[in-house]
C-alpha positions in Angstrom: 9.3 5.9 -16.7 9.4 2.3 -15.5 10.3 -0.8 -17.5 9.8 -4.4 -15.7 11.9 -7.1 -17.3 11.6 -10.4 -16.4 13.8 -11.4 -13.4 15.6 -14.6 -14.1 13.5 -18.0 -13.1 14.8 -18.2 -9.8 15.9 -14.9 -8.9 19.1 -13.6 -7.4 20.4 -15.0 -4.2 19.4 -13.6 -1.2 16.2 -12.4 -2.4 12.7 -12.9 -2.2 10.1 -13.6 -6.0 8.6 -9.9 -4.8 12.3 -8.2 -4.4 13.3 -10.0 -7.9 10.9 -8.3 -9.5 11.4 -5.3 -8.1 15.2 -5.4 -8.4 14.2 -6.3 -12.3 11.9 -3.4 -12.5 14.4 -1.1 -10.7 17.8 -1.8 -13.2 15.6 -1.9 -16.3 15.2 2.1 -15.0 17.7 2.7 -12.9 16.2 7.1 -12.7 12.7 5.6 -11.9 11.6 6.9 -7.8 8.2 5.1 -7.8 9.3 2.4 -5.9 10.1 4.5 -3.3 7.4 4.4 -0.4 7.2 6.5 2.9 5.3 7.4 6.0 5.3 9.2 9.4 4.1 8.9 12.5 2.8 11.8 14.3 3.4 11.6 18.3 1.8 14.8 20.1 3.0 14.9 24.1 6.2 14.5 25.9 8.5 12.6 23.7 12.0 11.4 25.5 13.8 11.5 22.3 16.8 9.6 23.4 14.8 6.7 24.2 12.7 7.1 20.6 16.4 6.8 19.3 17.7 3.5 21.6 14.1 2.3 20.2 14.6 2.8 16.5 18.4 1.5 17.0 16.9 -2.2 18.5 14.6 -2.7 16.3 16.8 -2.2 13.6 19.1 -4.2 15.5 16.4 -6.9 15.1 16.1 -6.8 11.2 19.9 -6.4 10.6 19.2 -6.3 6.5 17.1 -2.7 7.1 19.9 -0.8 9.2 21.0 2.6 7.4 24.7 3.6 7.7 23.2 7.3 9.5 21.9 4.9 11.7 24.8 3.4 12.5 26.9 6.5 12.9 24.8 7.9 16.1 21.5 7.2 16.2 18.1 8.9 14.8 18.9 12.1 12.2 16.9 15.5 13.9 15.1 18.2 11.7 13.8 21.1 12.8 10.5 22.6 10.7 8.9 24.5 13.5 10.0 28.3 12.5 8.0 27.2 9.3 4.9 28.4 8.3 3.5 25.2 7.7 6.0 23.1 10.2 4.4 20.0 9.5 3.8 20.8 5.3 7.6 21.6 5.6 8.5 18.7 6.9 6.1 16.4 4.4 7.3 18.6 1.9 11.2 17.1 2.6 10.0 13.6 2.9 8.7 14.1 -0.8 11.6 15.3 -2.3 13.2 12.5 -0.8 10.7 10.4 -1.9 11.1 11.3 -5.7 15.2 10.3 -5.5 15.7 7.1 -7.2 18.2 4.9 -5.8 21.8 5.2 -6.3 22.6 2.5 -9.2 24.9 0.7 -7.0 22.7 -0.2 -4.3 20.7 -2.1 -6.6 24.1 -4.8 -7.4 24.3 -5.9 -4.0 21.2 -5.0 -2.3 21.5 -7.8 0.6 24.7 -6.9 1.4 23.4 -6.0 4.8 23.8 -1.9 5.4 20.3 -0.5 2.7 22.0 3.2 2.9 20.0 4.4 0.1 16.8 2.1 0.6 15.8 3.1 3.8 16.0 5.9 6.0 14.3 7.2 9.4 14.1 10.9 11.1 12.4 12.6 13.6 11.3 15.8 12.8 10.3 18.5 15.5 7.3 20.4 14.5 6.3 22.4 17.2 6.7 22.2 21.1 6.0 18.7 22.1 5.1 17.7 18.4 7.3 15.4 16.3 6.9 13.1 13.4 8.8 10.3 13.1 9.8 9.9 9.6 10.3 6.6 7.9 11.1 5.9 3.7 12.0 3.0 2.2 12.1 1.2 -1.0 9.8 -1.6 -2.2 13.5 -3.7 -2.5 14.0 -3.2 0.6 10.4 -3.8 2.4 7.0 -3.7 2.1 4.0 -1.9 3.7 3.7 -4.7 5.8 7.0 -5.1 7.3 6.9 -1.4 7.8 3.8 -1.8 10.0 5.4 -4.5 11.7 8.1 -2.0 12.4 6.7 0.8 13.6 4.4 -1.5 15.8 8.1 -3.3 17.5 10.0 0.7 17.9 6.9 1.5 19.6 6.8 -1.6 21.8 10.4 -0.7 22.3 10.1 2.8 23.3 7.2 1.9 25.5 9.5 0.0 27.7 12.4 2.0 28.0 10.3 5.0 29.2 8.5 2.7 31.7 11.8 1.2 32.6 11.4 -2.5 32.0 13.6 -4.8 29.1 11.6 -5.3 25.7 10.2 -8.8 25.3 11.8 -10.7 22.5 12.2 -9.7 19.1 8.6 -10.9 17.1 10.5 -11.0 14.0 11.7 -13.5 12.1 14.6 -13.8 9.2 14.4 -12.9 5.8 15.4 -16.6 5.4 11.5 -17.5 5.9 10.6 -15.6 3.4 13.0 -16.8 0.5 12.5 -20.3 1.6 8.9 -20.2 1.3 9.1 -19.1 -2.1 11.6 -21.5 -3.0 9.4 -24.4 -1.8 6.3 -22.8 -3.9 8.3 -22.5 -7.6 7.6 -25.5 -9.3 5.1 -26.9 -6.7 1.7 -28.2 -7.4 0.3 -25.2 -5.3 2.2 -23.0 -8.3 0.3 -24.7 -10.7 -2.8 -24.5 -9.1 -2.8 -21.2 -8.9 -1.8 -20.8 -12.3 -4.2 -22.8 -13.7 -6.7 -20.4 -12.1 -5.7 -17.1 -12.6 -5.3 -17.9 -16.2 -8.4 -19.0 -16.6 -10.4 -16.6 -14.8 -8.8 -14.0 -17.5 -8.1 -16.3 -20.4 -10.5 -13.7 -22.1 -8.0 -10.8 -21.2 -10.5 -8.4 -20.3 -9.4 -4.7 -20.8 -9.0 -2.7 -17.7 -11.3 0.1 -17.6 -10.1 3.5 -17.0 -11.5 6.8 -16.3 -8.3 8.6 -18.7 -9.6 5.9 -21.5 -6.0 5.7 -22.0 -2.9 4.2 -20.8 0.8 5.6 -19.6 3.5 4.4 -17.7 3.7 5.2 -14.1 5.8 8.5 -12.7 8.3 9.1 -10.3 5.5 10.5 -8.0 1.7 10.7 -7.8 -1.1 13.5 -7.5 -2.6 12.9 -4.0 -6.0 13.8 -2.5 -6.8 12.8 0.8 -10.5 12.6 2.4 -11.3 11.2 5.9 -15.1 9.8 6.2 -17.1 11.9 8.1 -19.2 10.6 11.1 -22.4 9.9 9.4 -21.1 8.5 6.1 -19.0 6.5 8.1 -21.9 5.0 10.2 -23.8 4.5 6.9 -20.9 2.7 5.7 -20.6 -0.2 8.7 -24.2 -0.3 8.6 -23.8 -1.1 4.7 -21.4 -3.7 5.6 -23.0 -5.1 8.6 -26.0 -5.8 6.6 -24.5 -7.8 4.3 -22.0 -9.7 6.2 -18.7 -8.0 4.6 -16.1 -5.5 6.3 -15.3 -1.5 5.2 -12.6 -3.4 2.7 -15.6 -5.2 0.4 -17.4 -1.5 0.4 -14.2 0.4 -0.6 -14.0 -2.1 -3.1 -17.1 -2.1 -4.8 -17.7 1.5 -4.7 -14.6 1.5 -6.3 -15.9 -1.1 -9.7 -19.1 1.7 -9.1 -17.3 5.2 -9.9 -14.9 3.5 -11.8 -17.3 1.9 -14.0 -19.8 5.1 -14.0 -16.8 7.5 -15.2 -15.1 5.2 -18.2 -18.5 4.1 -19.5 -18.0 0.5 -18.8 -19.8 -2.6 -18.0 -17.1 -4.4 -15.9 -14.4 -3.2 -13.6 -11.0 -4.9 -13.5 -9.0 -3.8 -10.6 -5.3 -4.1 -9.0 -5.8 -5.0 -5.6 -2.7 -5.2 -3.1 -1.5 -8.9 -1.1 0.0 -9.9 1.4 1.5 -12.7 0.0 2.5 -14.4 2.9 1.0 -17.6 3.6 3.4 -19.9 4.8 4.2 -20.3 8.2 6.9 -17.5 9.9 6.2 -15.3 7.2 3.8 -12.8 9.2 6.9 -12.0 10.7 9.4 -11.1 9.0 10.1 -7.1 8.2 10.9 -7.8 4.3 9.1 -7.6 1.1 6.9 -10.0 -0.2 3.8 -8.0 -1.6 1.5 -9.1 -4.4 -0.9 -7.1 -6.8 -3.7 -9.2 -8.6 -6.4 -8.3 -9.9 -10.2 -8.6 -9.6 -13.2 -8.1 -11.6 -16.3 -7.1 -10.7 -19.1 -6.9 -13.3 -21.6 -3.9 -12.5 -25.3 -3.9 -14.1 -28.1 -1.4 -13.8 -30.1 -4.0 -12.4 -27.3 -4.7 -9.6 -27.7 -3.7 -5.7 -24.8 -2.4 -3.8 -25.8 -5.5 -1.2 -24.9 -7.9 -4.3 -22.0 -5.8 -5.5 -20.8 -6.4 -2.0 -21.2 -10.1 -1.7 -19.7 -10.3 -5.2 -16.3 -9.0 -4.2 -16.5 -11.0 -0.9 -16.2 -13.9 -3.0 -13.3 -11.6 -5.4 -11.2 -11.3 -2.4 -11.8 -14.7 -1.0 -10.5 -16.3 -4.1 -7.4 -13.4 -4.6 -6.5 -14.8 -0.7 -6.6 -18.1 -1.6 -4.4 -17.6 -5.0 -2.2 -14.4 -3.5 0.8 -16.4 -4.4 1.5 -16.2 -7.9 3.2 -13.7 -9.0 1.1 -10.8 -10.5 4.1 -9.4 -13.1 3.8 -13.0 -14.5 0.3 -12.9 -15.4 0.1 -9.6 -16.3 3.2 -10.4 -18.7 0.6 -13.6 -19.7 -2.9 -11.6 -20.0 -2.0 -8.1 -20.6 1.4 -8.0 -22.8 0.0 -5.1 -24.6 0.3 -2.9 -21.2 4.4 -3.8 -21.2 4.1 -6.8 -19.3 5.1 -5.6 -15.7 2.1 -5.4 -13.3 -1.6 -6.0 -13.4 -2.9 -2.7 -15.2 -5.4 -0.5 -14.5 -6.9 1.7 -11.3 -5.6 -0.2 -8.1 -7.1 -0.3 -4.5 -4.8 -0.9 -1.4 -7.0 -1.5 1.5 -4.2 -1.5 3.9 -5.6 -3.4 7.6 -2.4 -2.4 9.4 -2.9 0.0 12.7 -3.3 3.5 12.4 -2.4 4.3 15.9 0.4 3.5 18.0 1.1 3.7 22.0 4.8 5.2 22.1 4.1 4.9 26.1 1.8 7.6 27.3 1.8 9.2 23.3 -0.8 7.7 21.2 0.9 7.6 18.0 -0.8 8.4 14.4 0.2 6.3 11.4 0.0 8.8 7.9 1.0 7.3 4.7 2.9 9.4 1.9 3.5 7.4 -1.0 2.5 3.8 -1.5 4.7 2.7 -4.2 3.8 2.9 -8.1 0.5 3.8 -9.4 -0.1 3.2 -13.3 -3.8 4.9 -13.2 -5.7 5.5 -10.7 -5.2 4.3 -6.9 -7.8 4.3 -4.2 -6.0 3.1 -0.8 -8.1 2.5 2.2 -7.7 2.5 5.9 -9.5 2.8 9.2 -9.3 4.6 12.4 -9.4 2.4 15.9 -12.8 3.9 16.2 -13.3 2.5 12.5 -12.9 6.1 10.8 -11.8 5.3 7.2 -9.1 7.6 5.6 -9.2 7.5 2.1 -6.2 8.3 0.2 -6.8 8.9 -3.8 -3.9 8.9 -6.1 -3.7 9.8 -9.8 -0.8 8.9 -12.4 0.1 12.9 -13.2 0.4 11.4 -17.0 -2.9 10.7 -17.6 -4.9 13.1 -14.7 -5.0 16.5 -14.4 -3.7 18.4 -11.1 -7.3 18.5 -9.8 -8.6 15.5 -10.8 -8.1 13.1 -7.6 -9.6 15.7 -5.9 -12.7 15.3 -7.7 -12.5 11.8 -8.6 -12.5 11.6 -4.5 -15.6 13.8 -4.3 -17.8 11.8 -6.8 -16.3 8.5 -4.6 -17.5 9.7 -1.6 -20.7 10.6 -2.5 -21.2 7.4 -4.6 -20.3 5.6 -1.6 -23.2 7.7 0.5 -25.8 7.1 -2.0 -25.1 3.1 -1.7 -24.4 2.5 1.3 -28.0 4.3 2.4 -29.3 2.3 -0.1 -27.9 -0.9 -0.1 -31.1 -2.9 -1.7 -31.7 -0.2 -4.5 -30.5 -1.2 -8.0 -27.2 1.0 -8.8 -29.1 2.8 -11.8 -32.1 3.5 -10.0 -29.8 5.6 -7.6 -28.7 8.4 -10.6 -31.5 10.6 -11.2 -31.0 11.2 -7.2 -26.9 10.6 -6.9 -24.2 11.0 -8.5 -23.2 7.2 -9.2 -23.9 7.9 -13.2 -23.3 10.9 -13.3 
């Protein structure tokens, strides 16, 4: 179970505020696993495998401070799962038990030392004829969901160009440098302060997080997962939702989330744990490292309320969480919440991850799948669309507080909440029950 003790003020050398407090996290629990986060990337076609491997190798090339010694002893590891009878469960089911290793204890002492042989790892699994998935785990010390995409985004770039025969273009990224300097040149700054000044006093009334368990527990090595992708018509009742009232499918994920979440713990008032980017400064969007945030938001939710004014109401949530996504959210939640052990905003979270889904490896369009997104303390809904703006929603459940079927459910009454709303978006919320489930 994971502890998070306050990193010193200015954090080891070498790393950046995000790693410090994961590194702090991390040795206060040295058997904790939750940090560790993974993915694959399912390429159906003719895959030149040897050219997927010189692809991997460059880019890794590129971010020096990600390169696993397997890597450097010969290229990409191979699996085989496809005399399984589930090749593809097989193969997820290996990623998993990976995923639930913690690190060895001495990777954490000297974790920029260059060579991350038990932070991140890569292999390419064969599934079936001319069906692979190209594995990739990591952890949160290491890099974030968004360097990964930008990752995956450069070894596909890179493979693209050795099967069509022409050089790579220049690497996109930058050094870890930008990173560490940009939060160097943000401690103590008026910028700091300004933030501070208002992310204490948006919760200087330390509102309690509402949760569906009623109850709190410390996050577990791994997560109960249930995954739903938005059928056709919800989907197009969705965009319409969102078109209507000027936000994007990340405001909707949002506020149907304060809706179910609200409904199911009895609760006036949703206060959620929403993922950042945290990388404002200039270079930073480039660099493969780890520098992710989790604030929170809250989002009041009245009988009388429309899901059109839910919607603009965390618009303006997520405006103001981008414009203060720099302070650190294990220091306010060591300020506002002490009582929840101090190390991250509490409560159910929502990732609405905007990174691609799909990736041209040349003539093989790509599929992006997440596995594990790091740690989850309640509840997590993650969010994340399709080229063709297909959502997938992945719902997580902290096995310490949720039963083995409960995501699943959780995920049904979401998905019809979010149906019910987003047909009718000018309908007060309470109005909708006798009809939907959103009170139910």
């Amino acid at each position: 179970m994971p502890r998070t003790d306050t990193p010193a003020a200015a954090g080891p050398a070498g790393l950046t505020a995000a790693q410090a407090h994961v590194l702090a996290a991390q040795s206060a629990d040295p058997a904790y696993a939750g940090h560790n986060v993974g993915q694959y990337i399912e390429l159906v076609g003719p895959l030149d495998t040897a050219a997927l491997d010189e692809a991997v190798l460059r880019t890794l090339d590129e971010a020096p401070w990600l390169r696993s010694r397997p890597m450097t002893r010969g290229g990409l590891p191979h699996l085989d799962t496809s005399a399984a009878a589930d090749p593809v469960g097989a193969a997820v089911g290996l990623v998993r038990g990976q995923l639930a290793c913690p690190p060895r204890p001495e990777l954490l002492t000297s974790p920029a030392t260059g060579l991350a042989p038990g932070l991140t790892g890569a292999l390419l699994v064969t599934v079936g004829p001319e069906h692979h998935l190209l594995v990739q785990y990591f952890h949160l010390l290491a890099v974030d969901g968004y360097g990964v995409a930008l990752l995956s985004r450069r070894i596909a770039e890179v493979y693209t160009a050795l099967v069509n025969g022409s050089p790579p273009g220049p690497t996109p990224f930058g050094p870890v440098s930008v990173l560490i300097d940009a939060d160097r040149a943000y401690t103590g700054s008026a910028a700091q302060a300004a933030d501070r000044r208002y992310w204490t006093g948006r919760y200087a009334d330390r509102p309690a997080p509402a949760s569906p368990a009623g109850r709190a527990a410390p996050a577990q090595d791994t997560a109960r997962r249930h995954t739903v992708h938005l059928g056709a018509s919800d989907g197009a009742a969705l965009r319409a939702a969102a078109r209507s009232a000027r936000v994007t499918w990340a405001e909707v994920v949002l506020a149907a989330t304060a809706v179910r979440v609200t409904a199911q713990a009895g609760a006036r008032e949703a206060v959620l744990a929403v993922y950042a980017a945290a990388r404002t400064a200039p270079g930073t969007l480039r660099v493969p490292a780890t520098a992710v945030n989790v604030l929170p938001v809250r989002l009041p939710v009245r009988g009388a309320d429309t899901f059109r004014s839910l919607l603009r109401a965390a618009a303006g949530e997520l405006t103001l969480l981008r414009r203060h996504q720099r302070l650190r959210g294990e220091e306010l939640a060591r300020e506002v919440w002490p009582e929840y052990g101090g190390g991250r905003v509490p409560g159910p979270l929502v990732n609405l991850r905007p990174f691609e889904t799909e990736l041209d490896f040349g003539p093989i369009r790509g599929r992006v799948v997440s596995l594990a997104s790091g740690p989850v303390d309640d509840l997590s809904v993650s969010a994340a669309a399709d080229p063709g703006g297909r959502l997938r929603l992945d719902f997580d459940a902290n096995p310490a507080l949720y039963e083995e079927a409960e995501p699943a459910r959780f995920a049904r009454l979401f998905t019809e909440d979010l149906a019910a709303l987003c047909r009718a978006p000018d309908v007060p919320v309470a109005s909708l029950a006798a009809s939907s489930p959103v009170h139910r």
